[in-house]
N, C-alpha and C positions, 0 to 999 in steps of 0.2 A: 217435030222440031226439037222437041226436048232429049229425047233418044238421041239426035244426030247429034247433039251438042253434047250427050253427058258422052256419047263412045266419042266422040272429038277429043273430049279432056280426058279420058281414059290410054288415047293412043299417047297425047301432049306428054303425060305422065311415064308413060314406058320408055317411050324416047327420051326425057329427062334422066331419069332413073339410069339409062346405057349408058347416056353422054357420061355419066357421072361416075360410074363403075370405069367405064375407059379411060378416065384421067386420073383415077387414084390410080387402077395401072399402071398407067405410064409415067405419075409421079413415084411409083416404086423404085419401076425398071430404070429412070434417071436416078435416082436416089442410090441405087445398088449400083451404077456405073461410077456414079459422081466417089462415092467412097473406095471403090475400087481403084480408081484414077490416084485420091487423097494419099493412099496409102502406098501405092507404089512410088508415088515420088516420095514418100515418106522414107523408103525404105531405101530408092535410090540415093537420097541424100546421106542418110548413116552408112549406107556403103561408100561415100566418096569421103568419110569423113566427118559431117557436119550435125553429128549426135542431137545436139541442143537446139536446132533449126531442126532438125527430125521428128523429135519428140515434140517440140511447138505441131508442125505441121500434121501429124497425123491426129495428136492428142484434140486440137481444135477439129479436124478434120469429123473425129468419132462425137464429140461433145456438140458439134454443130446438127450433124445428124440424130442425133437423140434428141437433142432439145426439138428439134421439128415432128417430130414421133410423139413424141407426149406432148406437145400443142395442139395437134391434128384430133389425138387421143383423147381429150380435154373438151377441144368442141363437139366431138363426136357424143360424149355423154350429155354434152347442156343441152343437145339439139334432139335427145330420147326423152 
């Protein structure tokens, strides 16, 4: 009984562990979209023009993304 239950929490655990590796993933891969996106209307905008709404727009765009990088980065040390 003790065996069935410790490989029990053993699988719990690897399966947690995937879950968990697959959604910083895909918080990347949206993260490297999302800024992608930021920056082309960024860029679209100083093309049509609108310099100061540009530089708002991207400059937030990159500031918003770092600040989520070193908050992630932050908890990731309290939690070692």
């Amino acid at each position: 009984m003790a065996e069935n239950q410790s490989s029990h929490r053993i699988e719990l655990e690897k399966h947690a562990i995937k879950e968990e590796l697959r959604q910083s993933k895909n918080g990347q891969i949206f993260g490297f979209i999302l800024a992608i996106i930021g920056m082309i209307i960024a860029f679209f905008l100083a093309y049509l023009g609108h310099e100061i709404v540009a530089g708002i727009f991207g400059t937030t765009t990159i500031v918003g993304l770092v600040t989520v990088f070193v908050i992630v980065k932050k908890r990731q040390y309290k939690e070692v």
